[in-house]
DSSP file (Angstrom, degrees, kcal/mol; ACC not computed):
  #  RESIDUE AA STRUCTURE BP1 BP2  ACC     N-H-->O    O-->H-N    N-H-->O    O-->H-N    TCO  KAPPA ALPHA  PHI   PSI    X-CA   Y-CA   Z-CA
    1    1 A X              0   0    0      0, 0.0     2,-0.2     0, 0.0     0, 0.0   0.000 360.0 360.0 360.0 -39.2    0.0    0.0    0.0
    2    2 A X        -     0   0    0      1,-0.1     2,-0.3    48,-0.0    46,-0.1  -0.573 360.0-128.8-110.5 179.0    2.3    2.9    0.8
    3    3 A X        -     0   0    0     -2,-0.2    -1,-0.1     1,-0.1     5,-0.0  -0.615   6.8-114.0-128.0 160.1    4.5    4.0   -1.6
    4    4 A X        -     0   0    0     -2,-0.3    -1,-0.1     1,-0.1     0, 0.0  -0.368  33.3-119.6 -84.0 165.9    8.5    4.8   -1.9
    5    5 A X  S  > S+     0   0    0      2,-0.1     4,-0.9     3,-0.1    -1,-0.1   0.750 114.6  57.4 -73.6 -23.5    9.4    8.4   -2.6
    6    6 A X  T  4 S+     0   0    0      2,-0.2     4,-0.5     1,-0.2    -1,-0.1   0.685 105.1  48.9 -73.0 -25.1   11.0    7.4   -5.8
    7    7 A X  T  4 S+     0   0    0      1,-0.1    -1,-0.2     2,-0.1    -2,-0.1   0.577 110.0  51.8 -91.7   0.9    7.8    5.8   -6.9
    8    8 A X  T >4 S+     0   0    0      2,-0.1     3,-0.7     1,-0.1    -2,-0.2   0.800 102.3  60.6-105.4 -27.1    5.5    9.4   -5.9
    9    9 A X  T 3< S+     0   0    0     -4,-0.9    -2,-0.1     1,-0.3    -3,-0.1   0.865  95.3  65.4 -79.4 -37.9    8.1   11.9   -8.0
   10   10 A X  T 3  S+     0   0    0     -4,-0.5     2,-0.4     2,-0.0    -1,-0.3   0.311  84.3  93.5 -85.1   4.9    7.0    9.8  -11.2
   11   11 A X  S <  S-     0   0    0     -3,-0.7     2,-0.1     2,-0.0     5,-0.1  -0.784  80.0-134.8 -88.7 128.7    3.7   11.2  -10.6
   12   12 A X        -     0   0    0     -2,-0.4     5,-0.2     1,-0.1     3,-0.1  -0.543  35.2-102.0 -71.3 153.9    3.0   14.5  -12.7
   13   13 A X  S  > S+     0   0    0      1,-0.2     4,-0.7     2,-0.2    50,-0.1   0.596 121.4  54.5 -23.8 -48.3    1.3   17.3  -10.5
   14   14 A X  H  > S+     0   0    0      2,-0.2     4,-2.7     1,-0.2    -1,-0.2   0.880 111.8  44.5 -65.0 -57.3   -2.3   16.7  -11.8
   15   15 A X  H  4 S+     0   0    0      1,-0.3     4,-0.5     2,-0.2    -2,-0.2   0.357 114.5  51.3 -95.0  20.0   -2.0   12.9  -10.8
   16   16 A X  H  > S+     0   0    0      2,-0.1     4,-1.2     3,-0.1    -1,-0.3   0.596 110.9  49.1-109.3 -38.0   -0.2   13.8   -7.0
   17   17 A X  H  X S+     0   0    0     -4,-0.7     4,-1.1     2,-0.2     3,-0.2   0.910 109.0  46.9 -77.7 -39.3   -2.9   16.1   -6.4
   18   18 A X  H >X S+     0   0    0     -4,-2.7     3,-2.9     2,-0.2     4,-0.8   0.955 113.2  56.9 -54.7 -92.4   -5.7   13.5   -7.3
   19   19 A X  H 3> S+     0   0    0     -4,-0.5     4,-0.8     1,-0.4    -2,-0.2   0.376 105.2  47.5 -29.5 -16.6   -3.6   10.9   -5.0
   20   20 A X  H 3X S+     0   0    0     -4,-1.2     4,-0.7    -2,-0.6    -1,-0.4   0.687 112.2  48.7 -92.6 -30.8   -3.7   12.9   -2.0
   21   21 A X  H << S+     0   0    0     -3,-2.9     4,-0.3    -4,-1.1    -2,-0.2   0.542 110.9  48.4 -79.1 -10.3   -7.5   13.5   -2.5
   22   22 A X  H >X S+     0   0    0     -4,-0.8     3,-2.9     2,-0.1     4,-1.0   0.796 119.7  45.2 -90.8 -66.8   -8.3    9.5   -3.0
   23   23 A X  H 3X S+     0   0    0     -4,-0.8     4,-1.0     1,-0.3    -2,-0.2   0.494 108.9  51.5 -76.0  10.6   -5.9    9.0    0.4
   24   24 A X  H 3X S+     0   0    0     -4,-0.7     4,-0.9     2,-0.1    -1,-0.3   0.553 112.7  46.5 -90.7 -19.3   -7.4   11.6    2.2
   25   25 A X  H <> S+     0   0    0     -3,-2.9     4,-1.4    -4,-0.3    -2,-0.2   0.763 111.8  50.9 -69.9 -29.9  -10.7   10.0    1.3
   26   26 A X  H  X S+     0   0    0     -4,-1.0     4,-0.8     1,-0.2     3,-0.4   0.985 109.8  49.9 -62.6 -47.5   -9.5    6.6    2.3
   27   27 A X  H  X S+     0   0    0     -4,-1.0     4,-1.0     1,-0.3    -1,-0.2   0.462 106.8  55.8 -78.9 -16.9   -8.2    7.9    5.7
   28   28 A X  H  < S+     0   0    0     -4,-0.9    -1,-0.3     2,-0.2     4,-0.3   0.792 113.2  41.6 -41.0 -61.0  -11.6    9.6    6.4
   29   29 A X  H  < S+     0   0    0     -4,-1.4    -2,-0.2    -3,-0.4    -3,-0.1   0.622 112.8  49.5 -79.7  -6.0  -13.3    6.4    6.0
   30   30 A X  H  X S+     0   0    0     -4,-0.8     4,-1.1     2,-0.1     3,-0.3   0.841 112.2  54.6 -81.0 -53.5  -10.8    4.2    7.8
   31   31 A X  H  X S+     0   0    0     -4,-1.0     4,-0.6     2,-0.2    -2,-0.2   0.565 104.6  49.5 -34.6 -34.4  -11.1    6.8   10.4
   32   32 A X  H  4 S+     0   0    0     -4,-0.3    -1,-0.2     2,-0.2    -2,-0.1   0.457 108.3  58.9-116.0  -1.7  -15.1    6.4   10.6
   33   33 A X  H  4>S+     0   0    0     -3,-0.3     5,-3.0    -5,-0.2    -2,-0.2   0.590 101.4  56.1-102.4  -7.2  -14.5    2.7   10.9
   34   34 A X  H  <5S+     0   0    0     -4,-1.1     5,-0.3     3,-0.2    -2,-0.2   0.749 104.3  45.3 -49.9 -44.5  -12.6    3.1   13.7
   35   35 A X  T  <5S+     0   0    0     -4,-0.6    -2,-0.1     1,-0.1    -3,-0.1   0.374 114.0  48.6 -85.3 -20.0  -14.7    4.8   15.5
   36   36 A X  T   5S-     0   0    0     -5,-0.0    -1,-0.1     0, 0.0    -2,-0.1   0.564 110.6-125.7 -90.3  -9.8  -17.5    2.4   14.6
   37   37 A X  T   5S+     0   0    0      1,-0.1    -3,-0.2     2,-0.0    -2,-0.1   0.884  85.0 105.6  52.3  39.3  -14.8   -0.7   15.5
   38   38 A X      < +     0   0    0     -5,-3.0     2,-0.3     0, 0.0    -4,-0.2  -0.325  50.1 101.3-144.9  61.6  -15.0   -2.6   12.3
   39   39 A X        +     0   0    0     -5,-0.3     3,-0.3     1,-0.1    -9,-0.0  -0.980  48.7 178.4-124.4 116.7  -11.4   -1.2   11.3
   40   40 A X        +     0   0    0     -2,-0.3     2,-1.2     1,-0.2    -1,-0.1   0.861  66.5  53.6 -95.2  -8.1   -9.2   -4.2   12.1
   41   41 A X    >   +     0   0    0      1,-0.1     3,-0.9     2,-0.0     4,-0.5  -0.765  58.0 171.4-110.9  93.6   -5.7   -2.9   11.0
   42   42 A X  T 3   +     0   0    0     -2,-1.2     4,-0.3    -3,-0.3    -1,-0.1   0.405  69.6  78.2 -64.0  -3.4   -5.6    0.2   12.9
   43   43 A X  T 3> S+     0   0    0      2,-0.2     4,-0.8     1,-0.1    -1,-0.3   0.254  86.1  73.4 -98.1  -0.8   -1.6    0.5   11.8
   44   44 A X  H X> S+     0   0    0     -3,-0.9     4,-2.8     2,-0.2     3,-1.5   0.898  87.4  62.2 -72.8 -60.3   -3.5    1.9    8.1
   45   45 A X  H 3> S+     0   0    0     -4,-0.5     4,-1.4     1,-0.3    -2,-0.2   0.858 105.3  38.7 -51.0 -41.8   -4.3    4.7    9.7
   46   46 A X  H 3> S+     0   0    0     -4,-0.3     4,-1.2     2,-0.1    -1,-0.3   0.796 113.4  52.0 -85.9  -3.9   -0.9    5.7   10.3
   47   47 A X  H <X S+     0   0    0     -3,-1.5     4,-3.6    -4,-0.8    -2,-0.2   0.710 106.7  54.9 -75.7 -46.7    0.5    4.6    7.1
   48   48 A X  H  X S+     0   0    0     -4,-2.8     4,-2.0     2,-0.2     5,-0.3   0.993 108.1  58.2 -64.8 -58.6   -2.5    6.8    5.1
   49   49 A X  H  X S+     0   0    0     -4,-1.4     4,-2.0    -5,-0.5     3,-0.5   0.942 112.5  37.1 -59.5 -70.5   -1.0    9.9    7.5
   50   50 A X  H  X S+     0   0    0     -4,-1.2     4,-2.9     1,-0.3    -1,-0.3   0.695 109.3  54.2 -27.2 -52.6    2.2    9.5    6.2
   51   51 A X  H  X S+     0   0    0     -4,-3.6     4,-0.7     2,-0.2    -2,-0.3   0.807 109.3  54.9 -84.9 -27.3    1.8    8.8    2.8
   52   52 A X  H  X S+     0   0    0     -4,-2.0     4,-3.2    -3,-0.5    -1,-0.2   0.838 110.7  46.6  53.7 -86.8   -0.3   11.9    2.7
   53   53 A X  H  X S+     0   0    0     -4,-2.0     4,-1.9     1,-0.3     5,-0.2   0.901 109.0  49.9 -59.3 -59.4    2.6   13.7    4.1
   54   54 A X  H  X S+     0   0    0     -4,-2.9     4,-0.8     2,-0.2    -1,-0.3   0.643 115.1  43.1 -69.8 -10.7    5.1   12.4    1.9
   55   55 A X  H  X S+     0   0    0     -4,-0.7     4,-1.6    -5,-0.2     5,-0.4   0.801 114.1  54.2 -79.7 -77.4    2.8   13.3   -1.6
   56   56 A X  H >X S+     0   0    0     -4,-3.2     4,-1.8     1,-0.3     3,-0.5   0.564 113.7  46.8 -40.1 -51.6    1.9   17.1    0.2
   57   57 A X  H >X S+     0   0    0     -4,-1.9     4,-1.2     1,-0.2     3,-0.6   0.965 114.9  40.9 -91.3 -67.9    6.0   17.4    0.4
   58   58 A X  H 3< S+     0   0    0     -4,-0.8     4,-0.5    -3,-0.4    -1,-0.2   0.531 109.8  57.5 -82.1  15.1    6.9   16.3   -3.0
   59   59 A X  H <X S+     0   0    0     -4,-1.6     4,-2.0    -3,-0.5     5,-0.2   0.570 114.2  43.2 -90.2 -26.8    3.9   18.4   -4.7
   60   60 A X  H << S+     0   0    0     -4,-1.8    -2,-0.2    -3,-0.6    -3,-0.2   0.627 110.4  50.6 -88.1  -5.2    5.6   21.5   -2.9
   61   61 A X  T  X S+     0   0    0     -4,-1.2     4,-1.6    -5,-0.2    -2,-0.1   0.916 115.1  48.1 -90.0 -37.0    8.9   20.6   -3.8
   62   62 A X  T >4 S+     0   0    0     -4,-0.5     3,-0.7     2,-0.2     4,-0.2   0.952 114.1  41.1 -19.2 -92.0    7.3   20.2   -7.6
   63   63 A X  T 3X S+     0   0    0     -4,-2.0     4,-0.9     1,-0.2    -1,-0.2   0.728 114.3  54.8 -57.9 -15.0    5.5   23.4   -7.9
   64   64 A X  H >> S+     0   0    0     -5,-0.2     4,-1.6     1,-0.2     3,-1.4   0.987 114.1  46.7 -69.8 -59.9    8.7   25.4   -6.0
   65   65 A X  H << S+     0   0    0     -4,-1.6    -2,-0.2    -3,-0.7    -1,-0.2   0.247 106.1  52.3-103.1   2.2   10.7   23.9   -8.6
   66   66 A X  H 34 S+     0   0    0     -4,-0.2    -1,-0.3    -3,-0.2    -2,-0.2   0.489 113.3  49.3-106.9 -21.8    8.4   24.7  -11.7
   67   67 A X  H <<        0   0    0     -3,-1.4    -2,-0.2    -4,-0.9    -3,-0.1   0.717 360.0 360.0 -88.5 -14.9    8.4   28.5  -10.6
   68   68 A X     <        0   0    0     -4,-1.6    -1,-0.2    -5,-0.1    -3,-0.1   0.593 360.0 360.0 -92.8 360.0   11.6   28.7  -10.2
């Protein structure tokens, strides 16, 4: 499921910015099956945060580097 950093740069802008909006959807609904207790690998949920983190960091290093 989560993804290298070397495999997230190969993403164009368009298709990083779609991929953080699909995992922010996942992690919302992982989230609301938590709280309902019929999420059994509760370790997603930090994995989803991350990989998150790591798209949102090489989509600003992307557009920094297209303005410059």
């Amino acid at each position: 499921m989560a993804q290298k950093s070397k495999d997230i740069r190969e993403y164009t802008v368009n298709e990083l910015e779609k991929k953080i909006r699909d995992t922010s959807e996942e992690l919302l609904g992982s989230r609301l099956k938590k709280k309902t207790g019929q999420l059994e690998k509760s370790h997603l949920l930090r994995e989803l945060r991350r990989e998150i983190a790591r798209m949102k960091t090489i989509l600003a290093q992307k557009k920094q580097a297209q303005q410059a």
